[in-house]
C-alpha positions in Angstrom: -11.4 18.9 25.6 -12.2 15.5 26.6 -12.3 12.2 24.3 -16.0 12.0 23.0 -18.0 8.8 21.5 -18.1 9.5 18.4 -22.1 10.9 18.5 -21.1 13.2 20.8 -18.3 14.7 18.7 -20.8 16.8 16.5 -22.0 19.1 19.1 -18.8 19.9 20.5 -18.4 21.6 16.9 -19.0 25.6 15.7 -21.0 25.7 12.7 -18.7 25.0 9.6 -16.1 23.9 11.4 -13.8 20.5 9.7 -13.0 17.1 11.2 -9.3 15.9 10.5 -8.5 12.0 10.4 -5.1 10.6 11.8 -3.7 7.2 10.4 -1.3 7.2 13.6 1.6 4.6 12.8 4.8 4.5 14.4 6.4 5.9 11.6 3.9 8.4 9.7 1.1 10.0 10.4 -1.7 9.4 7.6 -4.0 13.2 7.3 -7.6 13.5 5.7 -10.1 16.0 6.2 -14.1 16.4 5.6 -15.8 19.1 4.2 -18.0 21.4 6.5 -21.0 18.9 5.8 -19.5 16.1 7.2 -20.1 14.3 4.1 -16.6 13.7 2.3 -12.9 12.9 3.3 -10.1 14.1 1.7 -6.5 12.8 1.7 -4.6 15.6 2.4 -0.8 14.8 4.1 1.3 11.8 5.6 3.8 13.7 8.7 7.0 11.5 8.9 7.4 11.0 12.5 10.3 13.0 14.7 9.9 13.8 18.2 5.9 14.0 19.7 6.3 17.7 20.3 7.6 18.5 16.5 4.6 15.9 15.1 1.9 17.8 17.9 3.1 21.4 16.3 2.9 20.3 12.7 -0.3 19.0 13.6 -1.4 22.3 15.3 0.0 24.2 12.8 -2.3 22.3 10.1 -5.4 22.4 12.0 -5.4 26.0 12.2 -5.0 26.8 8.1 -7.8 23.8 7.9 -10.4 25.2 10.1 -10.5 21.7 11.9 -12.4 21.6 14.6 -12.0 18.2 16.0 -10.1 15.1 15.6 -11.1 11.3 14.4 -8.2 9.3 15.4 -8.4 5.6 14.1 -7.6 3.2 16.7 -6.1 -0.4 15.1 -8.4 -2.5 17.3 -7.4 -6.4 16.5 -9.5 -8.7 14.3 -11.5 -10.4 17.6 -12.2 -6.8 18.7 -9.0 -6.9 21.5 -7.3 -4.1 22.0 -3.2 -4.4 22.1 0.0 -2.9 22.1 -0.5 -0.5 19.0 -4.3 0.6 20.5 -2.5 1.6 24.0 0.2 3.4 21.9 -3.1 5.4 19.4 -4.7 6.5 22.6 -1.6 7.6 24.4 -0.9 9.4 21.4 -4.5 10.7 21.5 -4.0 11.8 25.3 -1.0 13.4 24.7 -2.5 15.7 22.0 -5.0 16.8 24.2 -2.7 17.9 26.5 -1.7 20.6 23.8 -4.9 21.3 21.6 -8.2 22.4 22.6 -10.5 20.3 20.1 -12.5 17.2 20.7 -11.3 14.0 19.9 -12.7 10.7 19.1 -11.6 7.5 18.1 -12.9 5.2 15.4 -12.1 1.3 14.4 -9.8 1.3 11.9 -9.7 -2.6 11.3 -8.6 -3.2 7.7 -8.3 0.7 6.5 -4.6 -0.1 5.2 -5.3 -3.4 3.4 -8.4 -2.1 1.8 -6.8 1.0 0.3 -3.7 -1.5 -0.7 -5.9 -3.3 -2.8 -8.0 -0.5 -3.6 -4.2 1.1 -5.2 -3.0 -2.2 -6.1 -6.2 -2.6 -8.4 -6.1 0.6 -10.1 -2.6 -0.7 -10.6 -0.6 1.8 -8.7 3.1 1.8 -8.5 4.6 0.4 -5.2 6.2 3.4 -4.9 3.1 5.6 -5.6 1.6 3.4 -3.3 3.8 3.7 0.1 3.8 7.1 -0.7 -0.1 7.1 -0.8 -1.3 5.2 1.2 -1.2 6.6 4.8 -3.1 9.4 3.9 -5.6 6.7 2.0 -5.7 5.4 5.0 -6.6 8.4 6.9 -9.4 9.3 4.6 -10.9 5.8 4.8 -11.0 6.0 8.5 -12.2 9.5 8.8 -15.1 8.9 5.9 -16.2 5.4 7.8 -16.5 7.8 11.0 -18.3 10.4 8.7 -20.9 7.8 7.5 -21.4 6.8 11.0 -22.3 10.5 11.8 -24.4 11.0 8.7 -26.9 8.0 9.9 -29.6 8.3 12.1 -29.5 7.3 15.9 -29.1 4.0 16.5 -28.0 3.2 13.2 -25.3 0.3 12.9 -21.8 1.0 12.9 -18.5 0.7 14.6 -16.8 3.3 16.6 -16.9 4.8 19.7 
């Protein structure tokens, strides 16, 4: 399957089928995952990095107890909408999975996702270690609910992504 825009990813569905969000950091990988609707994200796993092959199977094998049926990956654009070192890295990762699952992914502008569910935890006053342990799967389900509202709006509604 190729990488879709993000209105394109719908179609590429079956009926009931789940999108799964990826927080992709050098270090863990933040999961979430919508209902069938597409209406709600739900934190559901942080993978420690290893090897790309171990992470890609993990991955796989989580996808196929999930019923997910495509990917939203975020991609860490910079502030002035640039796209460095870490956005080359997300889509390489992105490229790479590909080459081992059959599901359409897209990507979605993640700008901010980490600091806003830091202060989201920090203001509910979550520990610091409740809160690294937390808050790439946060992450993940504030990226993957941003691209869920984007898909819930009409066309040619505002939003980021793509």
């Amino acid at each position: 399957m190729p990488i879709l825009a993000l209105a394109e990813l719908r179609s590429a569905l079956a009926p009931r089928q789940r999108l799964m969000g990826l927080d992709v950091g050098e270090k863990t990988i933040g999961l979430a995952i919508s209902d069938s609707d597409f209406r709600v994200a739900t934190p559901v796993d942080t993978i420690r990095r290893t090897k790309f092959a171990a992470d890609a199977a993990r991955l796989a094998q989580l996808i196929g107890e999930r019923g997910v049926g495509g990917l939203i990956i975020g991609l860490p654009i910079n502030m002035d909408g640039s796209e460095g070192p870490r956005c080359q890295s997300v889509r390489q990762f992105g490229a790479n999975l590909l080459k081992r699952l059959d599901l359409p992914v897209a990507f979605w502008d993640e700008r901010l996702s980490t600091a806003a569910v830091t202060r989201a935890m920090l203001e509910m006053d979550v520990s610091r270690a409740r809160r690294a342990q937390a808050v790439d799967k946060m992450a993940a389900a504030y990226i993957l609910q941003g691209a869920l509202d984007a898909l819930g709006r009409p066309p040619g509604g505002s939003g980021a992504g793509g």
